[in-house]
N, C-alpha and C positions, 0 to 999 in steps of 0.2 A: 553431162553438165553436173556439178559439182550441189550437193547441198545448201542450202540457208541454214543457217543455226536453228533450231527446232521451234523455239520461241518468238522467233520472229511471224510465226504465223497466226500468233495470239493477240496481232499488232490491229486493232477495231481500224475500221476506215471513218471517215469523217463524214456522217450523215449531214453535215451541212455544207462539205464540198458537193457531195451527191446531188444537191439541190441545186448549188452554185452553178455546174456545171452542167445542168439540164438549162436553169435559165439562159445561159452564155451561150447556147446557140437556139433564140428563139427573140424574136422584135419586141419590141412593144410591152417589155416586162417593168412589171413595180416592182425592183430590187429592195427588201425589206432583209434580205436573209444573212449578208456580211456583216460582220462588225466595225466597219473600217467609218471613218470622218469623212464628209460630205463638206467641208471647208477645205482651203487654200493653205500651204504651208505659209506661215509665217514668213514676210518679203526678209527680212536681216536674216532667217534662214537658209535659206537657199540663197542669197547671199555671201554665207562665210562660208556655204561650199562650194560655190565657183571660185571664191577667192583663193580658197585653197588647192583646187585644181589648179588654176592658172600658174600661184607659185609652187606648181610641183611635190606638193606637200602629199607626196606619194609612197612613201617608203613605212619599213618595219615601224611599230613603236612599240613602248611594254608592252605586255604581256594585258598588264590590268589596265590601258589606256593612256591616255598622255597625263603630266600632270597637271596642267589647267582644268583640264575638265573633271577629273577624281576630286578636286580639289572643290569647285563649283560645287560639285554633288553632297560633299562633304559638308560646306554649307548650307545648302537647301534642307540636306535631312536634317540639321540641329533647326532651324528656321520654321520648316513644315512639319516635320515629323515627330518634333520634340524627341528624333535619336541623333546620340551624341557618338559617332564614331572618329575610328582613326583611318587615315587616305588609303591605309593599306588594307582594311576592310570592304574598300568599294572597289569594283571590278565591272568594268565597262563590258556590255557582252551583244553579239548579233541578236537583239533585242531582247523581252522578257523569255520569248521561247526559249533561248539559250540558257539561259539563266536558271529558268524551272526545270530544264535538264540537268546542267549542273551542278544544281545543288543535289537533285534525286540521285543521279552517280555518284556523289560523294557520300550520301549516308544508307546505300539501300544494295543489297548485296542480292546475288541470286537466291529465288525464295522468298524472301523479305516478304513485309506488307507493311504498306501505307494506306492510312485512312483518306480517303478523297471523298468531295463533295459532290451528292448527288439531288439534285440535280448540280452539275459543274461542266467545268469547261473540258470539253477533249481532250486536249493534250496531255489533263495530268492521268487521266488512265492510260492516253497511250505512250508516255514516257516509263512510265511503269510497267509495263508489256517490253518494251523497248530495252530495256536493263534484265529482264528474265524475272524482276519481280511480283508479288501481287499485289494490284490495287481495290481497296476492302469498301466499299461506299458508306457513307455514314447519309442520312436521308435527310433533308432538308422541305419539310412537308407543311401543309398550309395548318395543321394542326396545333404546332408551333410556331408560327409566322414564319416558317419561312429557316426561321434560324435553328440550329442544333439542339439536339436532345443529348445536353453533356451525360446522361446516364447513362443513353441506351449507345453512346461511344464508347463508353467507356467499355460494358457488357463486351462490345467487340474488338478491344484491345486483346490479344495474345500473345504468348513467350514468342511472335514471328514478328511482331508490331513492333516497327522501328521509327517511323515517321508519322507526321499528321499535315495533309495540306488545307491553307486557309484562305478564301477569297474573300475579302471585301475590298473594296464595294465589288458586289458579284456578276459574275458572269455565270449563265444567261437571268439571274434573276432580279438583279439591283438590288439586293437589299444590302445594308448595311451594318453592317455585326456593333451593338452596342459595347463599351468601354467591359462592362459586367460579364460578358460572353465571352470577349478573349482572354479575360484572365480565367475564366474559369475554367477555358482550355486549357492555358497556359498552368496551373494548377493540375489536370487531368495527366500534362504532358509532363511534368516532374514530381507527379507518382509514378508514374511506369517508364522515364527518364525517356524521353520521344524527341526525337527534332520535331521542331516543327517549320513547316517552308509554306511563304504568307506568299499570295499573289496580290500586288498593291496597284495592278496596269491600270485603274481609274481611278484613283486617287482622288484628284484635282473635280470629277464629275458628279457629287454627292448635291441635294436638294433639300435644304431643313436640316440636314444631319451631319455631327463632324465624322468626317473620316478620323479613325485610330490605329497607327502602325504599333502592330502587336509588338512588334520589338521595341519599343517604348515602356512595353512595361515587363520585358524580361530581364531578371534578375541574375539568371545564370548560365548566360549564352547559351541558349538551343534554337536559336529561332536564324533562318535564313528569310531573308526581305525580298522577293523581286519585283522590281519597276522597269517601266518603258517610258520612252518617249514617243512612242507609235498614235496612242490616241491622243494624247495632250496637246501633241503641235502637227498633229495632222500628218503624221512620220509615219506610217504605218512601210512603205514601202524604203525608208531608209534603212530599218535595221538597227536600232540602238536600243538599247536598255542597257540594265544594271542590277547585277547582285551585293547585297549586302551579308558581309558574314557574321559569324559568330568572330571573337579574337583571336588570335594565335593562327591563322591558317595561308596566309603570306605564301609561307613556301610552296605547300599546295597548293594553291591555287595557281599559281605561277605554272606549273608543272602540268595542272590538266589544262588550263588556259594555252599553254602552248598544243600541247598535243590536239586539242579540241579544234580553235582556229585562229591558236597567234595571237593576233589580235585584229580588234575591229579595224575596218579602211579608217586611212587618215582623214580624208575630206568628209568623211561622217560623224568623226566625232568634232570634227570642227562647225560642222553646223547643229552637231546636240549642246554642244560647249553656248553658240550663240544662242539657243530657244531657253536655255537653263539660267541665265546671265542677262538675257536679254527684256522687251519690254515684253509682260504676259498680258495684254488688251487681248491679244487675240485670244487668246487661252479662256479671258471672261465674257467674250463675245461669241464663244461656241458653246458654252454650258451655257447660255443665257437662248441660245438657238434651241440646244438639246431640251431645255427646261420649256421653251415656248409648244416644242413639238409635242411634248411629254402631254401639256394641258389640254392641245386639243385631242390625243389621241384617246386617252382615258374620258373626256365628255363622249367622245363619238361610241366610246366603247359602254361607257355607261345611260348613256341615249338607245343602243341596242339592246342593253342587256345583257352583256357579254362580260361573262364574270374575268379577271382580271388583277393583277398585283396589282397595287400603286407600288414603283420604285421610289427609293429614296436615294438610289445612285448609277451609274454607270448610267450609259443611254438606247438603254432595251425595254422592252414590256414584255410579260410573260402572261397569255392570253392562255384559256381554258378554252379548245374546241373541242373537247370529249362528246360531247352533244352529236356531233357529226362525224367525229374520227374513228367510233367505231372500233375501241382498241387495238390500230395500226395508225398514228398518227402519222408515220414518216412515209407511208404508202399515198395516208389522205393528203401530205403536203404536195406530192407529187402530183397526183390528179389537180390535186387545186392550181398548180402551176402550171399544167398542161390547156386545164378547163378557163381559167380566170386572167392568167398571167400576170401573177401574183407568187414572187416567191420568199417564203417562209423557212426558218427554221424546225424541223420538226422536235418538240423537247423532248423524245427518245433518243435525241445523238448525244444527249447531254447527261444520259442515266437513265436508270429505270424509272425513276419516282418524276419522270417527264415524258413518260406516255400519256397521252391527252391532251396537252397542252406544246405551243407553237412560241417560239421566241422572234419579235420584231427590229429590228434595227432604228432607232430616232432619229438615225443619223443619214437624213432624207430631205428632201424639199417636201414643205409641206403637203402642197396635194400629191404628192405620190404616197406620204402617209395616208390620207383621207381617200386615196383610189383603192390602198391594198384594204384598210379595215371597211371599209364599205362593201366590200367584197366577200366575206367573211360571213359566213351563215348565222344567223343569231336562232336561239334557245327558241323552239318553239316552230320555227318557220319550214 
């Protein structure tokens, strides 16, 4: 049998499928550890994709989408995002996964390095592995709230540093990068002339705090945008999102978009076209869920004593069991899911600087929130 490319074995596994799928064959489990919406698709949703099933609405279309819905998007980000693009900027793609791919193969060559957040989401290390490139962590530590240490990035910018990826509102930790912090990436990132590629997949779920799309305040196109419609309307298994580019890249894009996958099915983007256009109740009746869970999670957790982020977005909490994890957290989540049936995120899948600590999903009925954190060993006991 034939080799794999070398680097392909550099490719990390997903410490929170590992958990996923411990619980997936066991009864009676408090699923905390997905990220996925615990809401109904929006009914005009699922709606305009039947309807577009039924008329057949089955065939090729661009490359970057139809244009009703590029068009939709087009207005929303001048509306939400205070960004002002052009149709042929926005690129419909098999959700934001695609999209954070996409943009990392367009500016990241073998060798490379990209600055990623750590604690962060999976994928952008293992898209980076994925390309032959290297992904460089920048630390995101309770030190600093949470948020970056624009120096000590900078310190690990070198002549290899080609990129910088940005989450807010974050995954696994909710916080929310202030107006002040992205520019002064964005400043960091045109000293040493950097893309920068923003992941914006919760946008819409912030609490007290605006969300700010950094490319709002880029002056000299280096920033790539990507959004989903996965969390917002409850899409996760639809497959839609969206890149936004820099200007001038049309033809490229066209060109990896085909090679990549064409384009997205018609009858999906016909139900992203209705959730984007459509009526958004639903949209304020699930951050208004996310927000209710958020309160009692943090009492119950602050009635234990169980030290704790407060989030100011996304619908996670980022709990501190160091007290009991013992410097293997992702071994302790296991046991805990074996012992409790209780399952967790361990925050060592999400970086180093997330050993000790467990990421929660909000995105629950309430007492299956109050079953898993009740469960949970408190400081002392």
């Amino acid at each position: 049998m034939p080799s794999l490319a070398p680097h392909i074995a550099s490719v990390p596994a997903s410490g929170i499928r590992r958990v996923f799928e411990l619980a997936a064959g066991l009864d009676d489990v408090a699923m905390l550890v997905i990220g996925e919406p615990d809401v109904p698709v929006p009914h005009h949703v699922g709606d305009a994709a039947r309807r577009a099933w039924s008329e057949d609405r089955t065939g090729y279309t661009p490359n970057g989408g139809i244009a009703p819905l590029r068009e939709a998007l087009v207005a929303k980000l001048a509306r939400e995002n205070d960004l002002h693009v052009h149709v042929e900027q926005v690129w419909v793609t098999v959700g934001a996964t695609q999209a954070l791919y996409q943009a990392m193969g367009l500016v990241l060559a073998s060798g490379d390095e990209v600055l990623v957040p750590d604690p962060g989401y999976t994928t952008f290390s293992m898209n980076a592995h994925m390309l032959d490139a290297v992904p460089v962590p920048y630390a995101l530590s309770p030190d600093h709230g949470f948020l970056p240490d624009l120096e000590a990035m900078e310190a690990a910018v070198t002549d290899r540093t080609r990129a910088v990826v940005v989450n807010s509102p974050s995954n696994p930790l909710g916080v929310v990068w202030p107006r002040e912090v992205l520019q002064g990436l964005l400043d960091l990132a045109a000293r040493h002339d950097l893309w920068v590629i923003s992941d914006e997949v919760y946008e819409y779920f912030t609490y007290g705090t605006p969300h700010v799309s950094i490319a709002s305040l880029d002056a000299d196109d280096r920033v790539f945008s990507a959004f989903s419609l996965s969390k917002t309307y409850a899409m996760t298994g639809v497959r839609v999102g969206y890149l936004v580019t820099p200007r001038g890249l049309a033809p490229t894009m066209r060109s990896v978009q085909e090679a990549m996958i064409s384009c997205v099915a018609e009858p999906d983007q016909h139900a992203a076209l209705a959730a984007v256009t459509g009526d958004h109740g639903p949209v304020s009746e699930a951050r208004e869920h996310y927000r209710r869970n958020l309160g009692l999670a943090t009492d119950l957790l602050a009635e234990r004593e169980i030290v704790h982020l407060d989030p100011q977005g996304a619908f996670y909490l980022w709990i501190d069991v160091s007290h009991a994890s013992q410097g293997d957290v992702a071994g302790w989540a296991e046991r805990f899911l074996l012992e409790q049936r209780v399952a967790v995120a361990p925050g060592s899948a999400f970086g180093r600087s997330g050993e000790g600590w467990i990421r929660i999903c909000l995105a629950a009925a309430p007492e299956v929130i109050e079953r898993g954190l009740r469960a949970l060993p408190a400081p002392g006991a």
